[in-house]
Biopython code that builds the backbone (N, CA, C, O; Angstrom):
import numpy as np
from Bio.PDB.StructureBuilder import StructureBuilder

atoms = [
    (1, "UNK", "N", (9.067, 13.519, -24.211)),
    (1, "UNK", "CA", (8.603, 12.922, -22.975)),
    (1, "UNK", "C", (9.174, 13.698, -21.786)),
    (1, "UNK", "O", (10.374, 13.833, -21.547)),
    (2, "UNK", "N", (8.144, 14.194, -21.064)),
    (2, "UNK", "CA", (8.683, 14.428, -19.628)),
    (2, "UNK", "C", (9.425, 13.608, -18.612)),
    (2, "UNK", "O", (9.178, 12.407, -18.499)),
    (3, "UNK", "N", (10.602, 14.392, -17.639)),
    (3, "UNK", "CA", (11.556, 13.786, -17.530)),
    (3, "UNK", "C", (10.285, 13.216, -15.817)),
    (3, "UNK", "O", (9.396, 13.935, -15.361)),
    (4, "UNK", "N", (10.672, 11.803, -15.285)),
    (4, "UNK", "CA", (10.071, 11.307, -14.369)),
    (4, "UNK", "C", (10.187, 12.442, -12.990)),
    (4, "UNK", "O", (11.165, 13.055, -12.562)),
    (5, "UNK", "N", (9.035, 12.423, -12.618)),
    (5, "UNK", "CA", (9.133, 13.512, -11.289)),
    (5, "UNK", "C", (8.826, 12.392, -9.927)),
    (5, "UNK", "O", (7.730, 11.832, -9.884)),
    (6, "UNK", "N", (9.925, 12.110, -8.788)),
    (6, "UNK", "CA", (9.334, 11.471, -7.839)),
    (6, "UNK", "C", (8.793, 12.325, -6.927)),
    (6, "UNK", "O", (9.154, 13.502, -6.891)),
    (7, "UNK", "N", (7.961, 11.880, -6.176)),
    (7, "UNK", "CA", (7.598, 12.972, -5.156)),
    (7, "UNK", "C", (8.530, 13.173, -3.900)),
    (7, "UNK", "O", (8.791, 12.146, -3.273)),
    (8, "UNK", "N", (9.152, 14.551, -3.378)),
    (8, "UNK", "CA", (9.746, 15.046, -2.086)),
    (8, "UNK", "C", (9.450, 15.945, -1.988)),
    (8, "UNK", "O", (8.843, 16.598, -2.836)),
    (9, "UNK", "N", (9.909, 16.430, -0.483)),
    (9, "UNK", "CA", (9.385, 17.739, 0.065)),
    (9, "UNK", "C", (9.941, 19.048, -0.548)),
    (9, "UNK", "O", (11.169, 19.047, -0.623)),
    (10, "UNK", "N", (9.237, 20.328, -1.072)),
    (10, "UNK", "CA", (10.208, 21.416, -1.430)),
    (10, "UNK", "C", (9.387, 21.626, -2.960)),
    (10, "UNK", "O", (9.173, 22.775, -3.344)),
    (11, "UNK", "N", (9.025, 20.652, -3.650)),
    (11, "UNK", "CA", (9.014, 21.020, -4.972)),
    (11, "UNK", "C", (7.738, 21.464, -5.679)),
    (11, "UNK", "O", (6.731, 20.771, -5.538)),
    (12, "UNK", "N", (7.702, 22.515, -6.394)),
    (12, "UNK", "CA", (6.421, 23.075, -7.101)),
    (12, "UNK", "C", (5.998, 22.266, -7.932)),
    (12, "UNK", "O", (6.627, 22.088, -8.975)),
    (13, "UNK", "N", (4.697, 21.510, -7.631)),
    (13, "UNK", "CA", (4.163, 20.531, -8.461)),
    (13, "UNK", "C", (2.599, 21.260, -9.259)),
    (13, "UNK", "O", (1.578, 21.541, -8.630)),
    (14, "UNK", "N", (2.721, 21.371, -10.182)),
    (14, "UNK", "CA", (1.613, 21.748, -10.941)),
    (14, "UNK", "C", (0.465, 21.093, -10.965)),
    (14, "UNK", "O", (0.563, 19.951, -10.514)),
    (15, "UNK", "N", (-0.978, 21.516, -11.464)),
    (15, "UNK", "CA", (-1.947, 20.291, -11.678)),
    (15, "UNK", "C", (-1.604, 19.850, -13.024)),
    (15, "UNK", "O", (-0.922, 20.321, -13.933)),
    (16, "UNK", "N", (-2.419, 18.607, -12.828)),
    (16, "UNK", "CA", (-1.916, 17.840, -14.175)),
    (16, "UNK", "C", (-1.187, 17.316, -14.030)),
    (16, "UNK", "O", (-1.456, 16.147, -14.307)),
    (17, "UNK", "N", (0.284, 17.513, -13.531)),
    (17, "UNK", "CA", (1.415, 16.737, -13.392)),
    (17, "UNK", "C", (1.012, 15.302, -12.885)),
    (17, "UNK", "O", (0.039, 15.051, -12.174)),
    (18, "UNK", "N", (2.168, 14.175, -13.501)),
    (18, "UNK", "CA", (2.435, 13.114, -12.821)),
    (18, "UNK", "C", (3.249, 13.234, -11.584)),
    (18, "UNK", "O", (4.166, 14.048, -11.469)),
    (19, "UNK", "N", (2.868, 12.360, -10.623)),
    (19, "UNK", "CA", (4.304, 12.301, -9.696)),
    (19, "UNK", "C", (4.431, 10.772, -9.396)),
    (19, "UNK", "O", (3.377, 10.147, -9.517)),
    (20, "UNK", "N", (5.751, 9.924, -8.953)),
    (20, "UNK", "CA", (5.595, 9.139, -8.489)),
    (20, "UNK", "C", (5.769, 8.950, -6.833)),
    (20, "UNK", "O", (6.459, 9.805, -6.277)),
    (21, "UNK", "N", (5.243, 7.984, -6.086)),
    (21, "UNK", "CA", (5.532, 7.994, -4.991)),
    (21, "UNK", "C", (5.387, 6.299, -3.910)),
    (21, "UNK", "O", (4.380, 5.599, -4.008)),
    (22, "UNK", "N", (5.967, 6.113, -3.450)),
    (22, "UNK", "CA", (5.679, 4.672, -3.264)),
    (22, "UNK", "C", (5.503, 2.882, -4.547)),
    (22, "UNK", "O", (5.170, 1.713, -4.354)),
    (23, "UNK", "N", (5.730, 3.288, -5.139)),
    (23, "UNK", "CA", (5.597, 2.350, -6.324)),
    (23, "UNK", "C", (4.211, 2.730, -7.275)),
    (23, "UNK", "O", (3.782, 1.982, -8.154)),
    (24, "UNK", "N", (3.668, 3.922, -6.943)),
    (24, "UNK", "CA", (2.203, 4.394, -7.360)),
    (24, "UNK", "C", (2.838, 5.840, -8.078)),
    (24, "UNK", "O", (3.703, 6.654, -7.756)),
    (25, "UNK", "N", (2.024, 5.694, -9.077)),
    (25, "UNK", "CA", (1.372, 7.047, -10.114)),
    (25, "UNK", "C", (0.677, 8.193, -9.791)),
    (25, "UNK", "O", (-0.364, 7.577, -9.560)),
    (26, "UNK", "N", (0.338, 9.465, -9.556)),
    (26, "UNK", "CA", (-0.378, 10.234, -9.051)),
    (26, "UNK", "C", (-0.701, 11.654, -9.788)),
    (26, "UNK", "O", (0.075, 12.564, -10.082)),
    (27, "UNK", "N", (-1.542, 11.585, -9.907)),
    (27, "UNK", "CA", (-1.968, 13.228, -10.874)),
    (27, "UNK", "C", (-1.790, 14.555, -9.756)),
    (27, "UNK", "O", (-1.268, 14.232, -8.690)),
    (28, "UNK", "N", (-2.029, 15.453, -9.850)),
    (28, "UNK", "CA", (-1.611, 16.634, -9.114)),
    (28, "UNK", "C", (-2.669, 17.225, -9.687)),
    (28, "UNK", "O", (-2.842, 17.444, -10.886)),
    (29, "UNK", "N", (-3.616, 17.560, -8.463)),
    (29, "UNK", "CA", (-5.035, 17.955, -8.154)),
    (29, "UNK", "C", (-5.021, 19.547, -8.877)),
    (29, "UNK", "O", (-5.514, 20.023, -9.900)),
    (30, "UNK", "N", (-4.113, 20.116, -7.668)),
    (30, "UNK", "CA", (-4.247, 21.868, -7.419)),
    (30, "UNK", "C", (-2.361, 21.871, -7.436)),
    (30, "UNK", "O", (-1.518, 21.265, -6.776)),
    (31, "UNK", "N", (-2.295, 22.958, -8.629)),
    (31, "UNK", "CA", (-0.573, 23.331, -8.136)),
    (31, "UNK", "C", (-0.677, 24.014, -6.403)),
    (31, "UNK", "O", (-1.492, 24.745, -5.840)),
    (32, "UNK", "N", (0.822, 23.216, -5.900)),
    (32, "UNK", "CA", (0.929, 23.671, -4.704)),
    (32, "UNK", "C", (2.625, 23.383, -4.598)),
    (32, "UNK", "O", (3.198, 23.047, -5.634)),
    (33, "UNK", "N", (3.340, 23.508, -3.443)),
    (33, "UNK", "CA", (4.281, 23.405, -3.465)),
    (33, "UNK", "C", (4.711, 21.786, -2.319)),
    (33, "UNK", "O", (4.348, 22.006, -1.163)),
    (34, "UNK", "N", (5.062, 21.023, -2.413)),
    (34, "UNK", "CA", (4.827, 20.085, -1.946)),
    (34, "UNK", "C", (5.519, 20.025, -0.475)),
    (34, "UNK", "O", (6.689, 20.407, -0.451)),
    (35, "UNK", "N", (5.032, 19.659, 0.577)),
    (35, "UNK", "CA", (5.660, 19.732, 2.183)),
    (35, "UNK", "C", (5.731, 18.344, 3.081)),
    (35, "UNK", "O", (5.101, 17.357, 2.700)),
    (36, "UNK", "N", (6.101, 18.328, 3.645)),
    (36, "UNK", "CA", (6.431, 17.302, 4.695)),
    (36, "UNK", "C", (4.950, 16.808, 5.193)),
    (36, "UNK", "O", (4.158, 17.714, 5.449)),
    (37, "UNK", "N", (4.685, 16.012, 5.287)),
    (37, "UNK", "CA", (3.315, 15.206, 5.438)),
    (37, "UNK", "C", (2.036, 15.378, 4.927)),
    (37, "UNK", "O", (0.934, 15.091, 5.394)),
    (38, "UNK", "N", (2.464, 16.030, 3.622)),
    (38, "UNK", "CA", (1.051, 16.507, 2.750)),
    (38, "UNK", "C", (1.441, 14.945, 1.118)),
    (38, "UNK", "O", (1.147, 14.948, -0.078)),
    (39, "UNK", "N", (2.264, 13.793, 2.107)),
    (39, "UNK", "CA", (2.709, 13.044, 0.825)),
    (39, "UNK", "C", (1.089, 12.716, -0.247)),
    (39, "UNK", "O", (-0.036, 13.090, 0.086)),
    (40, "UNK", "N", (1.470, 11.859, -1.666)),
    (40, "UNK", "CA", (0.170, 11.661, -2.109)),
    (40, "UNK", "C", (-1.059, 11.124, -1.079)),
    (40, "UNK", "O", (-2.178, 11.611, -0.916)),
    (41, "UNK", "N", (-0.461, 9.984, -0.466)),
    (41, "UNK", "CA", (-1.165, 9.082, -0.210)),
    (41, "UNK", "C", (-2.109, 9.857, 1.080)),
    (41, "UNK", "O", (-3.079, 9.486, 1.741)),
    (42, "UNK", "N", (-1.476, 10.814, 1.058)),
    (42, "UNK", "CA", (-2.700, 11.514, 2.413)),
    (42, "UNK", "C", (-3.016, 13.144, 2.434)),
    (42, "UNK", "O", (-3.668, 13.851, 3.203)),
    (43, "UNK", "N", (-2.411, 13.353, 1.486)),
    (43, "UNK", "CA", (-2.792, 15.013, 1.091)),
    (43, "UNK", "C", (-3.688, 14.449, -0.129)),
    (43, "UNK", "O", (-3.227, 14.620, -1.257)),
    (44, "UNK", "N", (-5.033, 13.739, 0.013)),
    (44, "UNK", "CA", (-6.255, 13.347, -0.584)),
    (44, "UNK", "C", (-6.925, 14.454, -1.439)),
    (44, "UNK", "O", (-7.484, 14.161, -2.496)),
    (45, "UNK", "N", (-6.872, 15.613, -1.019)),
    (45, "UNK", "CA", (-7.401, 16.624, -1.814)),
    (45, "UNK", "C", (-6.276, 17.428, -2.789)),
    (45, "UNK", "O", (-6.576, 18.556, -3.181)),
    (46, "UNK", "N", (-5.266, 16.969, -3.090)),
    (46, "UNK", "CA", (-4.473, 17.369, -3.633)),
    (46, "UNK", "C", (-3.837, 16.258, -4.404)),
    (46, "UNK", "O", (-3.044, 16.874, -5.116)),
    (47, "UNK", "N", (-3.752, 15.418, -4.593)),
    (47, "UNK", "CA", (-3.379, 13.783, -5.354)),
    (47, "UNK", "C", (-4.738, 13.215, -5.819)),
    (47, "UNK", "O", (-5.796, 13.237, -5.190)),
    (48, "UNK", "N", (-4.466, 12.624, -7.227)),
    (48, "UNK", "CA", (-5.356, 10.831, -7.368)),
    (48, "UNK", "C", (-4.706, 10.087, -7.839)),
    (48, "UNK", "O", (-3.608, 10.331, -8.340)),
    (49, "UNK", "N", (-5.458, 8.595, -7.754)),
    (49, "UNK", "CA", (-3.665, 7.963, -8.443)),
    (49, "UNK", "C", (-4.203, 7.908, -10.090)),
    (49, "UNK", "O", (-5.056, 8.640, -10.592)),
    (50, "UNK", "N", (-3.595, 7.040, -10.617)),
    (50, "UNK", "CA", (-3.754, 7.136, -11.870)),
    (50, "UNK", "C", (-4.054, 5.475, -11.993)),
    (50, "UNK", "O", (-3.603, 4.627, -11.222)),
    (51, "UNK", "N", (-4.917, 5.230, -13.139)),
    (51, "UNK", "CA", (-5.199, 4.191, -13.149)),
    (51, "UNK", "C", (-4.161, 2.751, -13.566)),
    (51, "UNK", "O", (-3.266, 2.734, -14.411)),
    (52, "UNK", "N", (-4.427, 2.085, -13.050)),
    (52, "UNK", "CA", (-3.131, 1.019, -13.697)),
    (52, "UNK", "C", (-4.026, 0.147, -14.650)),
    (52, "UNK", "O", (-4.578, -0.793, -14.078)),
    (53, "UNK", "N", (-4.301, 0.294, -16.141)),
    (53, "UNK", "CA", (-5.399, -0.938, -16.967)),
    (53, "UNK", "C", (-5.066, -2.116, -16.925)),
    (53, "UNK", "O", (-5.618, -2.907, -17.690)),
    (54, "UNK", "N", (-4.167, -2.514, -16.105)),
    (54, "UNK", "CA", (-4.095, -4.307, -15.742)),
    (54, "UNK", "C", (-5.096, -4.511, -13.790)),
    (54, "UNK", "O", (-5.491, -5.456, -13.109)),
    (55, "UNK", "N", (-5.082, -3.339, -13.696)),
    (55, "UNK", "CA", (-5.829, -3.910, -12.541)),
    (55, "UNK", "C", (-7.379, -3.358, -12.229)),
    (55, "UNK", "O", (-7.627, -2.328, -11.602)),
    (56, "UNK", "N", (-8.307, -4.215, -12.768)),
    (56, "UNK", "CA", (-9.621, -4.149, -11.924)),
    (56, "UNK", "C", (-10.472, -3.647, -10.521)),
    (56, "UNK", "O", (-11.591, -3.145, -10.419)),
    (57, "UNK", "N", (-9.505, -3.984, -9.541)),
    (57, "UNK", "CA", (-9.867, -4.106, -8.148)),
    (57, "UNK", "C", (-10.194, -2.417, -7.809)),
    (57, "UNK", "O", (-9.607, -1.423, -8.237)),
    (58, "UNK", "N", (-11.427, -2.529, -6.820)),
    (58, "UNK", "CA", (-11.543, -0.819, -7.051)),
    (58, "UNK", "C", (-10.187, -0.691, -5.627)),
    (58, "UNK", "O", (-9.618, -1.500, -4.893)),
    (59, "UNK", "N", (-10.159, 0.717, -5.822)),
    (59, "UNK", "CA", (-9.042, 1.507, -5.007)),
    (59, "UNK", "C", (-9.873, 2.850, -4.122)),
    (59, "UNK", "O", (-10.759, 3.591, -4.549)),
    (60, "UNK", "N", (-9.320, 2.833, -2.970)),
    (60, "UNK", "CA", (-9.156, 4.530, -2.400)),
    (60, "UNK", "C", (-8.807, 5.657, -3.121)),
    (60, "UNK", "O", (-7.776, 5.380, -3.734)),
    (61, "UNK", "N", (-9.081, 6.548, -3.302)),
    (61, "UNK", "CA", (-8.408, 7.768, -3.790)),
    (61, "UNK", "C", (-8.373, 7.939, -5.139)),
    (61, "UNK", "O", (-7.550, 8.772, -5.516)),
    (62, "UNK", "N", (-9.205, 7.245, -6.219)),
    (62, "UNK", "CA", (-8.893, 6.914, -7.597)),
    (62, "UNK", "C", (-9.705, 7.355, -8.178)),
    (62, "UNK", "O", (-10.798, 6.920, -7.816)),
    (63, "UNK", "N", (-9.766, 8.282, -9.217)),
    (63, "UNK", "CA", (-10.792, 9.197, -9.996)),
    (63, "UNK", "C", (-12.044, 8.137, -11.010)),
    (63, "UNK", "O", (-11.439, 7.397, -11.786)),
    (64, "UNK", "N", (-13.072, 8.039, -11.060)),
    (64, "UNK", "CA", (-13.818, 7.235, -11.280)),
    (64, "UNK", "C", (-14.949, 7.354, -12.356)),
    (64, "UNK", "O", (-15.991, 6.893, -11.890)),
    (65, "UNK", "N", (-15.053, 7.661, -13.211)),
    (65, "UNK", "CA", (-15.936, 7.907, -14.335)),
    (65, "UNK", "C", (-17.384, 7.232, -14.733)),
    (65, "UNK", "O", (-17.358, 6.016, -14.544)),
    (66, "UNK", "N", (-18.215, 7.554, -15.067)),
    (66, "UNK", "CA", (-19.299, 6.651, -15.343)),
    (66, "UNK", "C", (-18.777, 6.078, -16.330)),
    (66, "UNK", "O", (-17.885, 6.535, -17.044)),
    (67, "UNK", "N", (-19.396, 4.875, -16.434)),
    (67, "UNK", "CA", (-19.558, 3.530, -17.191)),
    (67, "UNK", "C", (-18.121, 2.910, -16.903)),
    (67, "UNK", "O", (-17.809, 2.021, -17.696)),
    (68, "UNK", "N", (-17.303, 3.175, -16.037)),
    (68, "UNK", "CA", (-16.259, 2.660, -15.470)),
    (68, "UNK", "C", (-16.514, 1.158, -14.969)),
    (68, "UNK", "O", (-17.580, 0.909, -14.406)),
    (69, "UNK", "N", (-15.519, 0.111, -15.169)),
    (69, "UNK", "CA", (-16.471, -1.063, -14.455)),
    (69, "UNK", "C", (-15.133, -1.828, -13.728)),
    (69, "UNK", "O", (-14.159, -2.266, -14.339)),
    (70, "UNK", "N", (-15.430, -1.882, -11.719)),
    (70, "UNK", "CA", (-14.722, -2.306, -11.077)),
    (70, "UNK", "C", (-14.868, -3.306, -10.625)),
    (70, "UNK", "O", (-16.063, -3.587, -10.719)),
    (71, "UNK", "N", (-14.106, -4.383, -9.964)),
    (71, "UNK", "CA", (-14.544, -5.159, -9.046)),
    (71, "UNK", "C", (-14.352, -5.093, -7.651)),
    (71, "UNK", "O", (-13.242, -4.966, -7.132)),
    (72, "UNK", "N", (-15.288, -5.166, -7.110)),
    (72, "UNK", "CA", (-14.803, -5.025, -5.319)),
    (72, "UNK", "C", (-15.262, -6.764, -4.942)),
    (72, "UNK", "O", (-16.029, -7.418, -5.649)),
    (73, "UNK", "N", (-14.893, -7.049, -4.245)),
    (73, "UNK", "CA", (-15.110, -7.880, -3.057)),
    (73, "UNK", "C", (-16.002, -9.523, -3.981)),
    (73, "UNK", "O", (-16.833, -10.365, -3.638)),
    (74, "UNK", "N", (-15.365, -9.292, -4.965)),
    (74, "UNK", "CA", (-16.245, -10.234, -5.988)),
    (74, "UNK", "C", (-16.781, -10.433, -6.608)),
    (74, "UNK", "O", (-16.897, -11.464, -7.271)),
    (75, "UNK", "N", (-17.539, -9.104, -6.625)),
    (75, "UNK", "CA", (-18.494, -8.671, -7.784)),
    (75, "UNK", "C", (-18.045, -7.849, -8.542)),
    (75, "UNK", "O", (-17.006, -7.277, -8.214)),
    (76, "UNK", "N", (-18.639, -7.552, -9.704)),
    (76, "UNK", "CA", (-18.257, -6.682, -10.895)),
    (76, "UNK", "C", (-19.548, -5.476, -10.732)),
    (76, "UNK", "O", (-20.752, -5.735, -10.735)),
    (77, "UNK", "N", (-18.785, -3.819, -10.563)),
    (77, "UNK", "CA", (-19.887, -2.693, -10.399)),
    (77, "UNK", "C", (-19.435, -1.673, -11.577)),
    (77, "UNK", "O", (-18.319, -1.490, -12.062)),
    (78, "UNK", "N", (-20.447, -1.185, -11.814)),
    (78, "UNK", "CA", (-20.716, -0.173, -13.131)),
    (78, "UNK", "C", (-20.752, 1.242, -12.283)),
    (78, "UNK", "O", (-21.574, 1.614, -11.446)),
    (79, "UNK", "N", (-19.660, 1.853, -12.754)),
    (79, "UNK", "CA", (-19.502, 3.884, -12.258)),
    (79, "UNK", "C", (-20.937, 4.063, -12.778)),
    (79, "UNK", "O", (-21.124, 3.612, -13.908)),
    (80, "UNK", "N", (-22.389, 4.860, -11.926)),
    (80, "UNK", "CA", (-22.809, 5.843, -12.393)),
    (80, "UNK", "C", (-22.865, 7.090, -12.333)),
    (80, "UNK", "O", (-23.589, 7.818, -13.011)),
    (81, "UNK", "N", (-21.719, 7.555, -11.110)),
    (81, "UNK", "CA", (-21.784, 9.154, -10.926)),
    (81, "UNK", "C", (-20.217, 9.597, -10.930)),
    (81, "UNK", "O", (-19.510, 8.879, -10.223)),
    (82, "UNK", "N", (-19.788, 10.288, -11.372)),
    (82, "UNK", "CA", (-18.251, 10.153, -11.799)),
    (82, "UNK", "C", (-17.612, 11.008, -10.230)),
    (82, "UNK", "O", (-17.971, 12.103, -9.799)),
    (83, "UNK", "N", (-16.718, 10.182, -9.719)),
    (83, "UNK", "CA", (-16.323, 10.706, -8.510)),
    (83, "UNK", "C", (-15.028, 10.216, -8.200)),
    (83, "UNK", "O", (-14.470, 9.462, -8.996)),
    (84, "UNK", "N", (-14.399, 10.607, -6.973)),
    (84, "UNK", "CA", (-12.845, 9.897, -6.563)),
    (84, "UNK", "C", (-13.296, 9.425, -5.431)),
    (84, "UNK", "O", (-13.939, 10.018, -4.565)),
    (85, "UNK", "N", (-12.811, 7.946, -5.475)),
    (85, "UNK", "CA", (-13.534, 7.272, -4.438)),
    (85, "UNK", "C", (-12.796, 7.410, -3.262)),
    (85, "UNK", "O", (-11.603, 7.705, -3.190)),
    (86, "UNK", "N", (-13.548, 7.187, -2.364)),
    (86, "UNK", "CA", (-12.905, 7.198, -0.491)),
    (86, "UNK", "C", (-13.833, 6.056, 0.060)),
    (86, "UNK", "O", (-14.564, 5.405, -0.686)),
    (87, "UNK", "N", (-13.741, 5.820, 1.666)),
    (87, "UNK", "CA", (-13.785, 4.548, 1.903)),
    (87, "UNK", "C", (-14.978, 4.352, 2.097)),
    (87, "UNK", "O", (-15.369, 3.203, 1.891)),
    (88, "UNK", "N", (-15.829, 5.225, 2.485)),
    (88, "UNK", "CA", (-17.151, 4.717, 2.911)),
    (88, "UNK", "C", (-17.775, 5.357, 1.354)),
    (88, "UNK", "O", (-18.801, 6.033, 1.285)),
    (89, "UNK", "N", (-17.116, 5.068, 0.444)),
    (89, "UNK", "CA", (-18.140, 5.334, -1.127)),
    (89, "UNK", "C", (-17.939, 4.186, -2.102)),
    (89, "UNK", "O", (-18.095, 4.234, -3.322)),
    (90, "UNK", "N", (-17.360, 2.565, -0.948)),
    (90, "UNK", "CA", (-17.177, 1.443, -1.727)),
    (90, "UNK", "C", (-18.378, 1.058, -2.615)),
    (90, "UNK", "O", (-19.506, 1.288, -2.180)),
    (91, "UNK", "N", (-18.187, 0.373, -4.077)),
    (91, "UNK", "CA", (-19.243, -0.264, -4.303)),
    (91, "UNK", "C", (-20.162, -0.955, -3.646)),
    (91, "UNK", "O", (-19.644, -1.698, -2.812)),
    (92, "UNK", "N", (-21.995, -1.040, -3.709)),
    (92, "UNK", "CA", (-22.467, -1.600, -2.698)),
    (92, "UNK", "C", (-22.735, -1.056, -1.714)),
    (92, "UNK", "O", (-23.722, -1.561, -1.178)),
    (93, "UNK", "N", (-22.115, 0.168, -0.936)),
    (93, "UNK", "CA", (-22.224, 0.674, 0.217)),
    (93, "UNK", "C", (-23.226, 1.859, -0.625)),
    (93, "UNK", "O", (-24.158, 2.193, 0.106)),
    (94, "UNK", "N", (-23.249, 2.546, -1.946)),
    (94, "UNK", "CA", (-23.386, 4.302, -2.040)),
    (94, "UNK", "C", (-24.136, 3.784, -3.406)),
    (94, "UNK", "O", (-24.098, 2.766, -4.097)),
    (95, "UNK", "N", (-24.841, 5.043, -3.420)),
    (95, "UNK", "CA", (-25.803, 4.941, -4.844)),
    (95, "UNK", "C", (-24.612, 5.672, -6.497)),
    (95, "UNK", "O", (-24.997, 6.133, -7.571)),
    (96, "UNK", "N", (-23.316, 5.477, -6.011)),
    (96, "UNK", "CA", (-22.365, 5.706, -7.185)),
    (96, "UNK", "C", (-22.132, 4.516, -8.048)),
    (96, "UNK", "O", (-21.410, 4.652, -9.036)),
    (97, "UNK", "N", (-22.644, 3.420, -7.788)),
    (97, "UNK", "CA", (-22.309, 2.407, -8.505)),
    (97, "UNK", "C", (-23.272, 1.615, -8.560)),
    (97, "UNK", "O", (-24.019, 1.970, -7.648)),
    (98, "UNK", "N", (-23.820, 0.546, -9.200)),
    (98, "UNK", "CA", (-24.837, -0.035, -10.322)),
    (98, "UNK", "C", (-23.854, -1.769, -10.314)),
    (98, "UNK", "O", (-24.217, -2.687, -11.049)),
]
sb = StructureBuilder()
sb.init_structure("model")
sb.init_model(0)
sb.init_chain("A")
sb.init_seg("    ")
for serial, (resi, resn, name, xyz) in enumerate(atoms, 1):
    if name == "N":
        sb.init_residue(resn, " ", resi, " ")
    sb.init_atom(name, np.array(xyz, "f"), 0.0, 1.0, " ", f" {name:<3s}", serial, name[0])
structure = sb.get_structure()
């Protein structure tokens, strides 16, 4: 098992890698070297989080697969185009979800 990596500034993070950051999980998009305000939660093209299988609720920033099935806002939606979601690609709003 790999030893836990949190995320700070300075460190060569590979793709693939886990990182943690804020109480959240995060894959590593593109190796880069990690800097001062490029954290996960907003260096978007370089982070996704990782899924948590106890929670349903769709998310920002979260890699999304077809036949994936979320709930937003009350309803239950079916992934049909496999994507990482952002805000204006909520279920309901975009032809990614069913």
């Amino acid at each position: 098992m790999e030893p836990r990596i949190d995320w700070a500034p300075g460190q060569h993070l590979e793709a693939k890698k886990l990182v943690f950051y804020n109480n959240q999980t995060y894959k590593v998009l593109a190796t880069h070297t990690s800097l001062q305000g490029w954290a996960p939660d907003v260096a978007l093209s370089l982070f996704t989080l990782v899924k948590d299988p106890l929670k349903e609720e769709w998310v920002v920033q979260m890699e999304y697969f077809p036949g994936e099935f979320v709930l937003h806002q009350g309803k239950k939606y079916e992934c049909v185009i496999g994507h990482t979601s952002q805000t204006d690609w909520a279920p309901g709003k975009c032809g990614l979800w069913k």
